[in-house]
C-alpha positions in Angstrom: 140.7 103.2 100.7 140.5 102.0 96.9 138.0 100.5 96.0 137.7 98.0 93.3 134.1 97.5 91.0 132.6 99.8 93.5 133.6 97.8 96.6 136.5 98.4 99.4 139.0 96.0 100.0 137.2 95.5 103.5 134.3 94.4 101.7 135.2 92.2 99.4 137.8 90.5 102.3 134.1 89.6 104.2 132.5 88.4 101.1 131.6 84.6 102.4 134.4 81.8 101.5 133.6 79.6 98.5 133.0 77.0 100.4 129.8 78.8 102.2 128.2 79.4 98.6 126.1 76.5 96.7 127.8 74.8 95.0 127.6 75.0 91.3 126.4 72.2 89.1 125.3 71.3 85.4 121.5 70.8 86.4 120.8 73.6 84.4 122.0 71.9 81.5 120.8 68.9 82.0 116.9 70.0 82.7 117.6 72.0 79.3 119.1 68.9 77.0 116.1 66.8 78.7 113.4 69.3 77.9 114.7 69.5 74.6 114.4 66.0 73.9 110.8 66.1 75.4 109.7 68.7 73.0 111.6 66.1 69.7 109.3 63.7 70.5 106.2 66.1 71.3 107.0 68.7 68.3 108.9 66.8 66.4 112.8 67.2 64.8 112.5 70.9 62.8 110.2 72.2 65.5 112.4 71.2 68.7 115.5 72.0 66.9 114.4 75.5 66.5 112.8 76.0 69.4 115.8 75.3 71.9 118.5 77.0 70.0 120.0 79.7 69.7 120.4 82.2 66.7 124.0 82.2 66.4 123.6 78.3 66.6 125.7 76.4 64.4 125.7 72.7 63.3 128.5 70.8 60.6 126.7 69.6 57.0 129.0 68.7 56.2 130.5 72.6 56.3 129.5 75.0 59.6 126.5 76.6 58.7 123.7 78.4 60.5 121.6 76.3 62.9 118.2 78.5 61.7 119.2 78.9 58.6 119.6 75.1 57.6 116.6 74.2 60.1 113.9 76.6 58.2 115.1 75.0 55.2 114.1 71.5 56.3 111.2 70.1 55.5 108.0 70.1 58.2 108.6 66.8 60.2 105.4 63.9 59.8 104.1 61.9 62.2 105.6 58.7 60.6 109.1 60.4 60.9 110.9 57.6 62.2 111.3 58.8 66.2 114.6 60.6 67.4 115.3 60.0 70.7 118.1 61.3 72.7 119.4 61.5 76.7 122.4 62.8 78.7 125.0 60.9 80.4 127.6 63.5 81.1 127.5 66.7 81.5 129.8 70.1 82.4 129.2 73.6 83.0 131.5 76.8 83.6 131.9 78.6 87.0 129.9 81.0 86.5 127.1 79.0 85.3 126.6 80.6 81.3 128.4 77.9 79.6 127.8 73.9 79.6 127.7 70.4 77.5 126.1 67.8 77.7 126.3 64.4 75.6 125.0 60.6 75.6 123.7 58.0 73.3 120.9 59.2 71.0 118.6 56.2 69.1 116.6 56.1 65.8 113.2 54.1 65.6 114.3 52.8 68.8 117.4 51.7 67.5 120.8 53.1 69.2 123.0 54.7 66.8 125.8 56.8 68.5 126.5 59.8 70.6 125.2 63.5 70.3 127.0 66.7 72.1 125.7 69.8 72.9 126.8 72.8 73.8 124.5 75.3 75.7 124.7 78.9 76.3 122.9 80.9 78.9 121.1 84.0 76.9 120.5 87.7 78.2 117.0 86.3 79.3 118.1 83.7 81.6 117.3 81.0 79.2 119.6 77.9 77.8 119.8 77.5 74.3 122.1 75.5 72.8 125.0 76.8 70.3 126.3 73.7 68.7 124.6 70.3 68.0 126.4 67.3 66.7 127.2 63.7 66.7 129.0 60.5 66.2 128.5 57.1 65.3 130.6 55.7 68.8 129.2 52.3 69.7 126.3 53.3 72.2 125.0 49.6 73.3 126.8 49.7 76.9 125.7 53.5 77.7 123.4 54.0 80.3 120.0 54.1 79.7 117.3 57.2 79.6 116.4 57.0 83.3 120.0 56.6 84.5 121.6 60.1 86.0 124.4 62.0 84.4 128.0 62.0 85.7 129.3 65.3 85.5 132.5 66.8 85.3 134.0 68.5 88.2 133.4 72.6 88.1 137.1 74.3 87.5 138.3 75.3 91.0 141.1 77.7 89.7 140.5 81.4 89.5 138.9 82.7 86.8 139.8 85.2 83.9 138.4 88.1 81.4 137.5 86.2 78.3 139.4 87.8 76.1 142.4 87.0 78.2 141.3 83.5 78.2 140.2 83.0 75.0 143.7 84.0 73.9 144.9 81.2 76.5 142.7 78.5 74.4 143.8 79.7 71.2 147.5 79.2 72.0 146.5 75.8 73.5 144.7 75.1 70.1 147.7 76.5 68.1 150.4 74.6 70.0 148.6 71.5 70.0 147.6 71.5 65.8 152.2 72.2 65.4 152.5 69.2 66.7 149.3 66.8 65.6 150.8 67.5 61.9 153.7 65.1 62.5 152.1 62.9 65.6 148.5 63.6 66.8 148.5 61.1 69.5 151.2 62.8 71.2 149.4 65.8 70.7 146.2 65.1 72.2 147.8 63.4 75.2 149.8 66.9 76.2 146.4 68.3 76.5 143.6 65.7 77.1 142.1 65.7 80.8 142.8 62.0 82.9 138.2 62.9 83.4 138.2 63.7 79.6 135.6 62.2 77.0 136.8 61.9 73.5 135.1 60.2 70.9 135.1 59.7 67.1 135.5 55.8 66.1 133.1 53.2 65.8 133.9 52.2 69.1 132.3 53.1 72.4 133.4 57.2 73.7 136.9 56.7 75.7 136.2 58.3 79.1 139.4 58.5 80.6 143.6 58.4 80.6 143.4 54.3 80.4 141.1 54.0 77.7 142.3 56.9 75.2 144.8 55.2 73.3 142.9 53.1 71.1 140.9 56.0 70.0 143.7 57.9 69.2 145.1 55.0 67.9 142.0 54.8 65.4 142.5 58.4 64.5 145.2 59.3 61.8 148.7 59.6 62.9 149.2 62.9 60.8 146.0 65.5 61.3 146.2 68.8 60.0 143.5 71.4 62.5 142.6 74.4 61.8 140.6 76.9 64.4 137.4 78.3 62.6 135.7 79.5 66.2 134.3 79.1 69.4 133.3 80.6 72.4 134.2 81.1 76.1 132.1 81.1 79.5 132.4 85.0 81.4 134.5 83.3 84.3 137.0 82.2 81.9 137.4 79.0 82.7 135.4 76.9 80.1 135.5 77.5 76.5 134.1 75.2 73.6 136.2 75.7 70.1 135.6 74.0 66.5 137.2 74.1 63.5 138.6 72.1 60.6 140.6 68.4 60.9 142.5 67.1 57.4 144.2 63.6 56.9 144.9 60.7 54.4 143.5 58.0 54.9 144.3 55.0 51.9 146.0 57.4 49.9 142.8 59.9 49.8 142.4 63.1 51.6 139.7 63.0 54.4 138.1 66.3 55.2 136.2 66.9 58.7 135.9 69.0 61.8 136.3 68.8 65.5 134.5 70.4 68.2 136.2 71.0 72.2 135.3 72.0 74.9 138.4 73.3 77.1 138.6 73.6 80.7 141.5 75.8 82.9 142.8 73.9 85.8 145.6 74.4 88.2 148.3 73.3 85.2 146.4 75.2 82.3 144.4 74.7 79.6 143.2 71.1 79.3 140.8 69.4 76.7 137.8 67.9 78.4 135.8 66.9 75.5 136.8 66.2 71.9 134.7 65.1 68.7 135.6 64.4 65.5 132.8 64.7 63.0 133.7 62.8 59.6 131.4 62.9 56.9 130.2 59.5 55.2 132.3 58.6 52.1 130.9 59.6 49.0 129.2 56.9 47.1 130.9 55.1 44.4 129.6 56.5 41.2 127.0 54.1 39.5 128.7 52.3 36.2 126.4 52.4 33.2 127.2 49.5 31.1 129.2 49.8 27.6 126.6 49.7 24.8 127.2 48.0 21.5 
């Protein structure tokens, strides 16, 4: 009888049914992004930052640059660093359990100030470290608070396959979907976006599903220009997380900034699940020195 990865086709037919295994769920990632925000306010910024990720990490300043790198560069954090504080609201994480995301409201000197994301990777040994750190300005007043628990998005239920193959499946998603945001990005996005997606950019509060998308996108330019820089994908194949660069005009002046997605393969493809935009601050206006006589 053939066999296939060392087991007969009798074997793997009595391999128990899905529904007799434990069900998967982005705890992991969760217990990770909370421990992580435990050790900010016990170690401090630099120190946690380090600590919990990993060293193919990168983070957007305002280029993608080397998490470790940029990090050992920082200065030592004080003890009258004004507190960083930070919690998770929703979560995801991949079918086979390597890949996840979490995101929520994140506050300075008690004061709320946006949403981070994270994305976390499962190393060789067993631990989560996260591979991507970032965040937005999104209204955060109405978000849960610190004690509440996470909503999490629903594990992919379709059958999985080799990264590479499904890599190759996001980057056509990614390729298809930047043709058409050059002439109307708000078409774009819907094609693709999840009805259980998060998306968030604007000064307003994340939109978290089909009804509420449209005055984000609406906020966002009406011409974008993406281009894919990288990303990663989970060994099942059905979760990956890409970034890469996002180019518009905005009152006649180019604006230059960079998303980050996490995708997710369902039943009628690829879909987006997550979507940031990160926009750096406008430069300040250049100080006028005053004519002299």
């Amino acid at each position: 009888m053939r066999t296939v990865l060392g087991l007969t086709a009798a074997a793997i037919l009595a391999l128990p049914a899905a529904a007799d295994v434990a069900p998967i769920t982005p705890a992991p990632v969760v217990a990770a992004e909370r421990a992580f925000a435990a050790d900010g306010a016990a170690l401090g910024f630099k120190a946690s930052f380090l600590k919990h990720s990993a060293p193919d990490a990168i983070v957007i300043q305002p280029e993608p640059v080397n998490a470790w790198e940029s990090l050992r560069a920082a200065p030592d954090s004080k003890p009258d660093d004004p507190r960083l504080e930070w919690w998770p609201i929703w979560a995801g994480i991949s079918a086979s359990g390597d890949l996840g995301f979490t995101t929520g409201p994140y506050s300075v000197a008690g004061k709320r100030r946006g949403h981070y994301f994270t994305v976390w990777k499962k190393q060789q040994d067993g631990q989560w470290k996260w591979v991507f750190d970032g965040g937005v300005g999104s209204d955060p007043v109405a978000s849960p608070g610190p004690d509440s628990t996470p909503g999490f998005l629903q594990v992919s239920r379709v059958r999985g396959q080799y990264p590479e193959s499904a890599m190759a499946g996001v980057k056509a998603a990614e390729a298809a979907m930047a043709v058409e945001a050059r002439t109307d990005s708000k078409a774009a996005y819907l094609k693709v976006l999840a009805c259980d997606a998060r998306i968030q950019a604007s000064p307003m509060a994340p939109a978290t599903g089909c009804s509420t998308f449209g005055p984000e996108l609406d906020w966002r330019a009406k011409e974008i220009d993406f281009s894919a820089v990288g990303g990663d994908v989970s060994s099942a194949g059905d979760m990956a997380w890409t970034y890469g660069t996002a180019g518009w005009v905005r009152d006649g002046a180019p604006v230059q900034a960079h998303y980050v997605r996490v995708w997710q393969r369902r039943a009628e493809g690829w879909k987006i699940v997550f979507d940031e935009l990160l926009i750096p601050p406008p430069p300040r206006p250049a100080a006028i020195t005053p004519p002299t006589n």
